[in-house]
C-alpha positions, 0 to 999 in steps of 0.5 A, a space after each residue: 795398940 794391941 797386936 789384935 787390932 794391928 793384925 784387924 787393920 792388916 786385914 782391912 787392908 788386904 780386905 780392900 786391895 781384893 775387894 778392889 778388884 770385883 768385877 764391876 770395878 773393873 767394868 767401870 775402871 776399863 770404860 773411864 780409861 779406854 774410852 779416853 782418846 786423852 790416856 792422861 785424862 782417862 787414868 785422872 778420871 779412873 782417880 775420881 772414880 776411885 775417890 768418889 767410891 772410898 769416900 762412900 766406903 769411909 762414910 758407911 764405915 764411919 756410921 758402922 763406927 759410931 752407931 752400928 749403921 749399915 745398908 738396908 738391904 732393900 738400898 743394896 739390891 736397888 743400887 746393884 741394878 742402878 749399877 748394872 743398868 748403868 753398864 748396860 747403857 754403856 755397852 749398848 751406846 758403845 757398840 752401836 757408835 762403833 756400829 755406825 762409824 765401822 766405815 769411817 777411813 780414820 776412826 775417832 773414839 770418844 767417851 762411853 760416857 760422852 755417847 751415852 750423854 748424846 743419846 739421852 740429849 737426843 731422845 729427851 730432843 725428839 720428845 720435847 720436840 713433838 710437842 715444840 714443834 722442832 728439836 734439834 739433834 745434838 751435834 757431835 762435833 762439840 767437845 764434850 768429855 765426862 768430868 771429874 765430877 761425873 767419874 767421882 758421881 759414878 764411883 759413888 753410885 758404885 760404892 752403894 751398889 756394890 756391898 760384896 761381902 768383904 765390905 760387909 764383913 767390914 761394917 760388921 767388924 767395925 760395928 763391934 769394934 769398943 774404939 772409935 779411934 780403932 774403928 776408923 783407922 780399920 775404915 780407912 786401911 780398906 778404904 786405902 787398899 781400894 785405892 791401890 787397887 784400882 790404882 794397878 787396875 788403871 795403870 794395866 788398862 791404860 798400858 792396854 789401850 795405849 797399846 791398841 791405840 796404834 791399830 784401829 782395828 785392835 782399838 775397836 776389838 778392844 773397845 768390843 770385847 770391853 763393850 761386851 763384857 760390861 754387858 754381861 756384868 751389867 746383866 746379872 746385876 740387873 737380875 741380881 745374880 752378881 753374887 754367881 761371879 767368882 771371886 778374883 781374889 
């Protein structure tokens, strides 16, 4: 192995680790821990996120390798504004059960995703009910938390709609890349510095909202300012203006 190709999978990885750190996983990787009065739960989620979405990059990567494949840009530009209408569902749902539960004497948060749920449960209720006759509301009282399969499906929808421009320099690369065998151990370097940082990114917000777990009204700050900040991301992937956001890293 060349010191070229070394040097080119040492940048993968570096090229992973910031790409990592975009704003959307951060939206997503904040709501699947926070949201979680379960913190072990919630850090498990964020791991199938993360899986979900390497294993999009691994499998784009891999078809750069063998046959020069990469998005179509048509696939990119709907999937940014799945992504950023998922975000803004969040938000919405989030902030009106804190609105409706700012009374409560002991505040109990739930899932972003579990509320999001009972309120597509409940329109798709009224609707069938208007023509059954009756429909009957969701009850909020059964335990229902997103699984692993929903987290590792979110992390999916975000590998498609989130081909920042490091990942693309990445599928270019690889692409031109004369080996196979060079060209996935490059996919797998950025794929394995995703991880480490959505890994870091899991671990500080689950040390966050532990933090303000002991204050109620620390927790439904927290649970506002990370409401109003998926709004926001989420909004400027549905206008397809994500690319104004500056780079972290």
């Amino acid at each position: 192995m060349s010191n070229e190709v070394i040097g080119l999978i040492f940048l993968a990885l570096l090229f992973g680790f910031r790409h990592g750190i975009d704003w959307d996983h951060i939206a997503a990787i904040t709501d699947l821990v926070g949201g979680e009065r379960d913190k072990k739960k919630g850090l498990i989620l964020s791991f199938w996120y993360a899986f979900g979405h390497e294993v999009v990059i691994v499998v784009l990567g891999g078809m750069a390798v063998l046959v020069g494949l990469s998005i179509p840009d048509w696939v990119d530009a709907v999937m940014e504004r799945v992504v950023g209408l998922t975000l803004i569902l969040l938000a919405i749902f989030m902030l009106s059960f804190l609105y409706r539960n700012r009374k409560q004497k002991e505040f109990i948060m739930v899932s972003r995703w579990r509320i999001l749920f009972i309120g597509f449960y409940n329109v798709f209720a009224r609707i069938t009910g208007r023509f059954l006759g009756n429909h009957r509301m969701f009850d909020s009282t059964i335990r229902l938390d997103v699984s692993r399969t929903g987290a590792f499906a979110i992390g999916i929808a975000h590998g498609i709609g989130a081909e920042t421009p490091t990942q693309l320099l990445l599928f270019a690369t690889v692409a031109g890349i004369g080996s196979p065998y060079y060209g996935f151990l490059t996919v797998f370097a950025f794929a394995t510095g995703l991880f480490v940082s959505h890994t870091l990114l899991a671990l500080v917000s689950l040390m966050g909202f532990k933090r303000s777990l002991k204050n109620k009204w620390v927790f439904q700050g927290v649970a506002i300012a990370t409401s109003v900040y998926s709004l926001g991301i989420g909004s400027l992937c549905i206008l397809g203006k994500s690319s104004i956001l500056p780079s972290i890293l």
